[in-house]
LUMVOTI-775620 format. One line per 4 residues: their letters; for each residue y, x, z of N, C-alpha, C. Coordinates in steps of 0.05 Angstrom, whole numbers. Atoms other than C-alpha are relative to their C-alpha. Layout:
N
a	Y,X,Z,Y,X,Z,Y,X,Z | ...
***
This chain:
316
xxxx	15,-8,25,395,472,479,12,26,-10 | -9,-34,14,401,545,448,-3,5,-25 | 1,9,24,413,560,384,-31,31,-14 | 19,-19,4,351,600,356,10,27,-15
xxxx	-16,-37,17,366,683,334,-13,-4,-20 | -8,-8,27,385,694,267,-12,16,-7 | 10,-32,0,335,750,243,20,9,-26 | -15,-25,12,369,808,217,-5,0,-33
xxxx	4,-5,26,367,815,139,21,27,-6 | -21,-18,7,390,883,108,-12,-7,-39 | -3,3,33,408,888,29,-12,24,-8 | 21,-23,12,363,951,29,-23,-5,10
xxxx	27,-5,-10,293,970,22,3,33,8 | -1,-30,0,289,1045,59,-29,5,4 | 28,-21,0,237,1088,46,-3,25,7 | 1,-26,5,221,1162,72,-14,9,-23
xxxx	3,-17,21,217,1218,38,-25,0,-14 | 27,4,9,140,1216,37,0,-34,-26 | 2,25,9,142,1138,10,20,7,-27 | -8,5,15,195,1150,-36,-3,26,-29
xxxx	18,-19,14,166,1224,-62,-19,-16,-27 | 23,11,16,107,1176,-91,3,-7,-25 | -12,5,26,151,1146,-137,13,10,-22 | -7,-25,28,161,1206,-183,-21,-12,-19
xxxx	21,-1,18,90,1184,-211,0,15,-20 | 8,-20,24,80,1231,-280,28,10,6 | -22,-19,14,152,1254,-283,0,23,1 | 3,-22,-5,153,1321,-302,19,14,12
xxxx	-14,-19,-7,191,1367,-270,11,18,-27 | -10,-20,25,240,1411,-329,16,18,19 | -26,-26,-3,284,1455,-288,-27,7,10 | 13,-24,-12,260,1524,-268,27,3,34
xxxx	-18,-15,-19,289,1567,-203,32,7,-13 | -27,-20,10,342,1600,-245,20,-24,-9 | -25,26,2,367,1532,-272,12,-8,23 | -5,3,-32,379,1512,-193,17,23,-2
xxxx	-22,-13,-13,420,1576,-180,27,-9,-16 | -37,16,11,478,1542,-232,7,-18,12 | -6,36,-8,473,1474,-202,3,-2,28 | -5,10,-23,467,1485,-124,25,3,3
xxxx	-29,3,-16,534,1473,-79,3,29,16 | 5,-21,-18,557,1533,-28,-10,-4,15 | 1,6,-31,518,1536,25,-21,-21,0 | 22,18,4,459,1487,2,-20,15,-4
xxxx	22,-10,4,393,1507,2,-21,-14,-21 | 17,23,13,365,1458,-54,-22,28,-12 | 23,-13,16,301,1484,-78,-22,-22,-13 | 12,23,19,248,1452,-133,-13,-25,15
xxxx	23,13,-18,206,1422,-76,16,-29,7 | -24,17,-11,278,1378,-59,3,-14,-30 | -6,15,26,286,1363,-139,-24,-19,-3 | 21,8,6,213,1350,-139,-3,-33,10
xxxx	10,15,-17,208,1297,-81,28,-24,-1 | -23,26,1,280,1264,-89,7,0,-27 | -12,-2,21,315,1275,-148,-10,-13,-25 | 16,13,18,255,1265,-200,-8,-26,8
xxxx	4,13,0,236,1203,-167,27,-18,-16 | -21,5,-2,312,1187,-172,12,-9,-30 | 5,-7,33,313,1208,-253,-19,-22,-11 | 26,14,4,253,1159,-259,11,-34,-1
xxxx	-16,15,-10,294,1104,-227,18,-6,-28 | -18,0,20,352,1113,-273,-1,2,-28 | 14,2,23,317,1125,-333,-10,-33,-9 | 5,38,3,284,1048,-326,24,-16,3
xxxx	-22,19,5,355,1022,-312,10,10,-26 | -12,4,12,388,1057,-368,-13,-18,-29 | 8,16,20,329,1027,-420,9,-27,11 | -4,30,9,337,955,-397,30,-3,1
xxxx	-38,-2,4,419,966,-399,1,2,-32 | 0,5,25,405,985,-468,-24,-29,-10 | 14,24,21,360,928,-490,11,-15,9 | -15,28,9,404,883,-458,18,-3,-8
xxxx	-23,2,20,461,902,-499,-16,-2,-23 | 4,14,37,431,901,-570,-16,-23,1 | -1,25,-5,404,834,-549,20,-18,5 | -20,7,11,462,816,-533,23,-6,-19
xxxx	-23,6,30,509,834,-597,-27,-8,-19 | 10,20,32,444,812,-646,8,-35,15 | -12,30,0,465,741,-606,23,-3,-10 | -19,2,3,529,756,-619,11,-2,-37
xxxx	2,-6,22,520,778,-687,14,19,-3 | -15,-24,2,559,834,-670,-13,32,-11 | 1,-37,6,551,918,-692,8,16,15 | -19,-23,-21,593,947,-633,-24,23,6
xxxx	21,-31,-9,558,1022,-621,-1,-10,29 | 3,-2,-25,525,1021,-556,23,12,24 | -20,-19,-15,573,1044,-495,-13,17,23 | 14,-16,-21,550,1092,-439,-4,-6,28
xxxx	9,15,-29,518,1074,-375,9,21,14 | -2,-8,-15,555,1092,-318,-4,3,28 | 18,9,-27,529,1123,-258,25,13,22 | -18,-17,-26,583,1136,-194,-12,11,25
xxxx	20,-17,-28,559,1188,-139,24,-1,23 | -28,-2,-12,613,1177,-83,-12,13,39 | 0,-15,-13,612,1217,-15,14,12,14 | -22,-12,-12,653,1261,35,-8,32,-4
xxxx	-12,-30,-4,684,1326,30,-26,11,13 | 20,-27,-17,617,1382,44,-26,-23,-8 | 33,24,-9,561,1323,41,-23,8,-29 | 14,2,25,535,1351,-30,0,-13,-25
xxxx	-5,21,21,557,1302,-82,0,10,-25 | -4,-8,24,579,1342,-130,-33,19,-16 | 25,-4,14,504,1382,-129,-14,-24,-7 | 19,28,8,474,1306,-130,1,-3,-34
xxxx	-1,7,40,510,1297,-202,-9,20,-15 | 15,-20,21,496,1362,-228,-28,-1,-3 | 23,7,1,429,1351,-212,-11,-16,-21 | -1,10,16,424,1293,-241,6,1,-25
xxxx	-16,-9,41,462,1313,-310,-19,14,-6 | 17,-20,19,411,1363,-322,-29,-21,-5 | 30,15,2,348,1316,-301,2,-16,-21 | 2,20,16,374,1256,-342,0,11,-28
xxxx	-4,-8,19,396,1300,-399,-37,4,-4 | 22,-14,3,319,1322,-403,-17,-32,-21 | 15,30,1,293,1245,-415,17,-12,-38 | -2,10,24,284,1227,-485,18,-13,-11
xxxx	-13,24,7,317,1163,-490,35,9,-3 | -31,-15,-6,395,1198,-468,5,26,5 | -6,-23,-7,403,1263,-481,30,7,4 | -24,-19,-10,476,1267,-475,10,-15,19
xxxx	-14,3,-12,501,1269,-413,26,1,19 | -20,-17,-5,570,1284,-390,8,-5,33 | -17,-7,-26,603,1293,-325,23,7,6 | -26,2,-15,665,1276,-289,10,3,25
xxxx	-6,-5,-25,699,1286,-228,29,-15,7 | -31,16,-1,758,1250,-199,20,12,6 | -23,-17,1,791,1317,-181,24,-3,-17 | -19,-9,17,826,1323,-246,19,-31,-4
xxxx	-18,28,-4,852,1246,-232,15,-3,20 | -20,1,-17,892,1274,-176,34,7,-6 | -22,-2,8,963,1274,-180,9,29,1 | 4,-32,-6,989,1344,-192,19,2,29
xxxx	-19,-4,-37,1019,1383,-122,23,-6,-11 | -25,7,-4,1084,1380,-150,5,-32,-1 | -2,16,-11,1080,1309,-144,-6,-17,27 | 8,14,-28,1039,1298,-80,25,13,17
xxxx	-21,-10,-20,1097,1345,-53,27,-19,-4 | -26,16,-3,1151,1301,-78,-6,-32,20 | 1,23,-17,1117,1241,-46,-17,6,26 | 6,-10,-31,1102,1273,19,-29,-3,1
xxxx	28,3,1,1022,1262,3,-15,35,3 | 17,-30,4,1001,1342,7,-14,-2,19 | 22,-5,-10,969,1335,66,-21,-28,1 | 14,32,-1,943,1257,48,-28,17,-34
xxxx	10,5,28,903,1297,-16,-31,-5,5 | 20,2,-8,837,1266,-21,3,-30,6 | -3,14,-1,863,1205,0,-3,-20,-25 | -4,17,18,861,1141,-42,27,-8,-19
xxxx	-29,2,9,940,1145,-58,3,25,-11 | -7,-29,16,934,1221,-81,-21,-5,-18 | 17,0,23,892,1196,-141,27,-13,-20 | -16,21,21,927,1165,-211,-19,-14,-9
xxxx	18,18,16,879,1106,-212,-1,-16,-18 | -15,5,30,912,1076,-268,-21,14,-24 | 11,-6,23,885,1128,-312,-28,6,6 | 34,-4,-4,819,1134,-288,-7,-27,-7
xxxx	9,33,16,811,1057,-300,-1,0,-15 | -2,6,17,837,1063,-361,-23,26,-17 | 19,-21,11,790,1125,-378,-30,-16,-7 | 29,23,5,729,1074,-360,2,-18,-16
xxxx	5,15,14,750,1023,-394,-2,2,-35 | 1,-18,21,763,1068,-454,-28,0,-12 | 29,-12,10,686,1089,-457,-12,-22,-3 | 11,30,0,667,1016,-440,5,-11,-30
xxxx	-14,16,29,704,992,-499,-14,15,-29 | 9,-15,16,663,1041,-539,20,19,-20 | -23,-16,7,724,1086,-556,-17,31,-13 | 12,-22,16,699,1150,-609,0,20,27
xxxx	-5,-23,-19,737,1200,-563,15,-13,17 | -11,2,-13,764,1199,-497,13,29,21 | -7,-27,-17,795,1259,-446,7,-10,21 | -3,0,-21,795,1267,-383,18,39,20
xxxx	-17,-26,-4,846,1321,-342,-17,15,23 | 21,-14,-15,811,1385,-309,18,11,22 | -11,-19,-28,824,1411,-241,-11,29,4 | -2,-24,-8,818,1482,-218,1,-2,32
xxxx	5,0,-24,787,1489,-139,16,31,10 | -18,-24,-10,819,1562,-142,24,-7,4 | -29,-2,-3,887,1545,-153,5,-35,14 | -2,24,-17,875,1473,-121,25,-18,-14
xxxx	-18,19,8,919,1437,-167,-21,-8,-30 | 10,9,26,905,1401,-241,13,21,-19 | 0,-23,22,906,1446,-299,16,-15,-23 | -29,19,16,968,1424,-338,-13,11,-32
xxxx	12,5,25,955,1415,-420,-37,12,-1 | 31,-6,-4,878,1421,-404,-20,-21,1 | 21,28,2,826,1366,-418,-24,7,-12 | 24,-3,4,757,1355,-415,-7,-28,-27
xxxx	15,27,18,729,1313,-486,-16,-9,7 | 19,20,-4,683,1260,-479,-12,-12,-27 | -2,16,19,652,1233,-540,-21,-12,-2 | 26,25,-4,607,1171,-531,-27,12,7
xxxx	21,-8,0,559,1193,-494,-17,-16,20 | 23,13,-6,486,1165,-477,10,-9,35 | -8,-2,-31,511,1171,-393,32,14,8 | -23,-1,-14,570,1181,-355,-1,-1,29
xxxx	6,-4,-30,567,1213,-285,23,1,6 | -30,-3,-14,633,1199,-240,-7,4,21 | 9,-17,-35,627,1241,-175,27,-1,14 | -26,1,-28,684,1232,-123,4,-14,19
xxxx	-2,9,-24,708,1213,-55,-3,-31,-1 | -12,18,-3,733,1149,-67,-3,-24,-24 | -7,8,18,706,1120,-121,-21,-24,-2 | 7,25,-13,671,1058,-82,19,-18,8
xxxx	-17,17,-5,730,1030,-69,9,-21,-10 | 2,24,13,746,963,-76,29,-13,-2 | -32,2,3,825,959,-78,12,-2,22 | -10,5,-15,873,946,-37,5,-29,16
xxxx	6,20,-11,868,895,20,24,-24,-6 | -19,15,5,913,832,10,9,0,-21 | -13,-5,19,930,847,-56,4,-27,-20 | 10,22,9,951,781,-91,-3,-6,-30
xxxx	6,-4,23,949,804,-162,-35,-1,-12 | 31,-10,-4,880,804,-199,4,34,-5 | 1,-22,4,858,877,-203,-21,13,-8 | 20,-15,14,813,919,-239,-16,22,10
xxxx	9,-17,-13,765,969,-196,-18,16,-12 | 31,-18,12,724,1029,-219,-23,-12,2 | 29,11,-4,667,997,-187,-4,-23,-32 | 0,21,22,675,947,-244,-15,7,-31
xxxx	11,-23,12,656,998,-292,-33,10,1 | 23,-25,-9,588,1025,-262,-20,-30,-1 | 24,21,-3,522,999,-273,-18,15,14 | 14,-20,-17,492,1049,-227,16,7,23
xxxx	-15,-1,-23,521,1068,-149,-14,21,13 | 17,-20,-13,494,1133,-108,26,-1,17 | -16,-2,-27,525,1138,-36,-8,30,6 | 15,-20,-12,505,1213,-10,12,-6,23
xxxx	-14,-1,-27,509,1208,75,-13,17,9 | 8,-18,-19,498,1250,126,9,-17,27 | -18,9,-25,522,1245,201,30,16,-7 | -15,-16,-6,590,1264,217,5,24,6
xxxx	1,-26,-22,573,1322,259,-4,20,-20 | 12,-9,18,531,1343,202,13,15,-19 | -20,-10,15,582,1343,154,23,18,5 | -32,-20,-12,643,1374,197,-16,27,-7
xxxx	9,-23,-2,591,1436,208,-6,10,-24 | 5,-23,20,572,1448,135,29,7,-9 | -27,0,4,649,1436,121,14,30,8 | -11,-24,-16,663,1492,168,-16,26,-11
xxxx	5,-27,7,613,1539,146,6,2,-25 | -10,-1,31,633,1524,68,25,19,-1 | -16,-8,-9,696,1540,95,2,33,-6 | 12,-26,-11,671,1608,118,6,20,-23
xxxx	13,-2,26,643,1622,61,16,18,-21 | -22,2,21,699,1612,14,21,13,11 | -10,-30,-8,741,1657,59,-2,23,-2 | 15,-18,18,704,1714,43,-4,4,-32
xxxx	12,-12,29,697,1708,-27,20,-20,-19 | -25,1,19,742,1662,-61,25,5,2 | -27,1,-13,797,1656,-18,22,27,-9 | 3,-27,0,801,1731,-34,19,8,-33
xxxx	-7,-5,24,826,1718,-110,27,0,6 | -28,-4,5,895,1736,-125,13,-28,-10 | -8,18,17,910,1666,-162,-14,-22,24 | 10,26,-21,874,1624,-97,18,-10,15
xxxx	-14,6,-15,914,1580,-68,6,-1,26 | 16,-9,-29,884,1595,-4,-7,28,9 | 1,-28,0,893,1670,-9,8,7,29 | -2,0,-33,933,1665,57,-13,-2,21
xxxx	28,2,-22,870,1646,93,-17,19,4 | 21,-19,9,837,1709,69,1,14,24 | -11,-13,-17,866,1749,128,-13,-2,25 | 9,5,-37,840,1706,189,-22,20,4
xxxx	29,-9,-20,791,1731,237,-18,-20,-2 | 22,25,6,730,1688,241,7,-21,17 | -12,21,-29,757,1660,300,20,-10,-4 | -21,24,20,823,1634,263,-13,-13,-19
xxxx	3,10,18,788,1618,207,-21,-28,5 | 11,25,-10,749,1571,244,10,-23,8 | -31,15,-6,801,1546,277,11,-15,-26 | -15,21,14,835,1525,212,-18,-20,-8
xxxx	17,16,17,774,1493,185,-6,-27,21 | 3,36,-25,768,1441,249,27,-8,-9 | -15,15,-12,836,1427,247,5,-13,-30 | -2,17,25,837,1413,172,-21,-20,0
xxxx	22,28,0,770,1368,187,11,-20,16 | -4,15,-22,801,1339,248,21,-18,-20 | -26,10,13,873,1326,204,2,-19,-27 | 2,9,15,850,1304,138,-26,-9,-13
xxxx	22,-1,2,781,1307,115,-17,-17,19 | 12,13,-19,749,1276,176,17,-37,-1 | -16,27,7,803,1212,176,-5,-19,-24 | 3,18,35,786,1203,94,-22,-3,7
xxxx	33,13,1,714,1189,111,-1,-9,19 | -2,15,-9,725,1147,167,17,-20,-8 | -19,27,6,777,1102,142,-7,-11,-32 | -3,12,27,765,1104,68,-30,6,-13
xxxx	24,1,12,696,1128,48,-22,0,6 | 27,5,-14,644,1120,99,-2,-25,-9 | 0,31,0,658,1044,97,-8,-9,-31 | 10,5,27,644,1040,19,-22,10,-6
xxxx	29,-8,0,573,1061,35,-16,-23,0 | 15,32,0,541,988,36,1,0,-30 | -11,3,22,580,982,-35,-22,19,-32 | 18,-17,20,526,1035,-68,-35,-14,0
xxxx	28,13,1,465,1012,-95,-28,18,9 | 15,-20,-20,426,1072,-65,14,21,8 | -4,-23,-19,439,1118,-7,-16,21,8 | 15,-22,-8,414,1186,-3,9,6,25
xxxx	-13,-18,-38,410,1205,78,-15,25,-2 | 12,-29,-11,406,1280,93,-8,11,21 | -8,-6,-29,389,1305,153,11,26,6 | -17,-33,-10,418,1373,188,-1,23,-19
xxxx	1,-31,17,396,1422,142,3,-8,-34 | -3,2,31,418,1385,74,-21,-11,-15 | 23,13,24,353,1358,56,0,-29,8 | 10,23,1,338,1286,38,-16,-17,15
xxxx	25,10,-18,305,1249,96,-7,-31,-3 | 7,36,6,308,1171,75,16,-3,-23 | -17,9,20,331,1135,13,-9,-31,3 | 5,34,-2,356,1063,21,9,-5,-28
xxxx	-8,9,24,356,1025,-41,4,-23,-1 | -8,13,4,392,966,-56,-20,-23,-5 | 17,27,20,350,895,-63,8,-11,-18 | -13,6,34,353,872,-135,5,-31,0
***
């Protein structure tokens, strides 16, 4: 006797681009061209047609979660009989090194900011929650940065639970991509606001394995999850031409930490850019943040040239 096959169940519904386009219905479109040249990434080609077909659907989406987030809090404290001020719905965009993440949030910050119901929305990054160099150098982490151990998750927990708790003000510490470290007495305010976008590598993670303490995870925090993927291949190559890029033109500043790179030939400078994908960058998204792609309640897939070709979304 045989035992009959198991059919397959996945925890998403995917839709292409066409199918999931539809679902903008009325939303209007508010950015122009010129707003897009602040918000794209290096080396992205986003144009309205890409805000139009993903993004606004995306805005549309998020907009209906953050109303029933709010009606089910002031339903909940009039049960309570409580007053507590509303707290801010958080949405995490998590991703690898080159994949676009950081245009996903900006994106987003401007779309949601547009929508009646939450106009303020702020934006974070988990850069400025990395430990500064002179510490990743004392604990031998400089070339682990990016890693899950070159963060201080401590205070990023405690930053969420801060906003959660409905805290007036909170701060968060800013990084600097020129000088590639955290920007010592420098902080970004926060003050209760309608949304809260957290953009970084690692910030699907679900702790550490075996751990027999309980423990408290960002994810714990978020009532919203955005994965951005690509392929590998995909990624190494915009990585490399970002790379490029930023050789030519930032690398070039007097205060860049990466000034020494300014020099190569194209043909070294290529060279370093595989071997930094191969060494660090490529390893953190195979071991630590490809795998926390299930963990997001929708996945934007790109294909080769950066645009949006499917979006899986989470079954409710």
């Amino acid at each position: 006797m045989t035992a009959a096959a198991v059919p397959s169940v996945s925890m998403f519904v995917e839709l292409e681009r066409e199918a999931w386009r539809a679902l903008r219905a009325s939303t209007p479109l508010t950015l122009t061209t010129e707003d897009l040249d602040g918000l794209r990434g290096l080396g992205e080609h986003l144009d309205l047609e890409e805000v139009s077909d993903v993004y606004l659907p995306l805005s549309r989406l998020l907009n209906l979660q953050v109303a029933a987030a709010q009606r089910l809090w002031a339903e909940q404290q009039a049960f309570l009989g409580g007053t507590t001020q509303k707290v801010p719905f958080i949405i995490a965009i998590a991703g690898s090194v080159a994949v676009g993440k950081s245009t996903t949030a900006r994106i987003l910050q401007a779309l949601l900011a547009r929508w009646p119901d939450h106009p303020r929305v702020e934006l974070v990054t988990t850069d400025g929650f990395l430990f500064p160099n002179r510490i990743l150098t004392e604990r031998g982490l400089m070339n682990r940065k990016g890693f899950p151990e070159s963060y201080d998750r401590r205070a990023l927990v405690r930053l969420l639970a801060e906003l959660k708790a409905g805290r007036a003000e909170v701060t968060a510490p800013v990084y600097s991509h020129l000088v590639y470290d955290v920007v010592p007495e420098e902080a970004k305010v926060i003050r209760q606001p309608d949304i809260l976008i957290l953009e970084g590598l690692n910030v699907l993670q679900s702790g550490v394995v075996g751990q027999r303490i309980p423990h408290t995870f960002l994810s714990d925090f978020f009532d919203f999850s955005i994965y951005v993927d690509a392929s590998e291949q995909d990624i190494r190559r915009w990585y490399v031409d970002r790379f490029l890029r930023l050789q030519q033109t930032a690398f070039r500043d007097e205060r860049s930490y990466f000034r020494r790179f300014s020099d190569l030939t194209p043909e070294q400078a290529t060279a370093m850019a595989e071997n930094i994908w191969g060494d660090i960058n490529g390893p953190n998204l195979a071991q630590n943040i490809a795998p926390t792609r299930s963990r997001a309640r929708l996945i934007l897939l790109k294909g080769p040239d950066h645009k949006v070709k499917r979006v899986r979304l989470r079954k409710l």
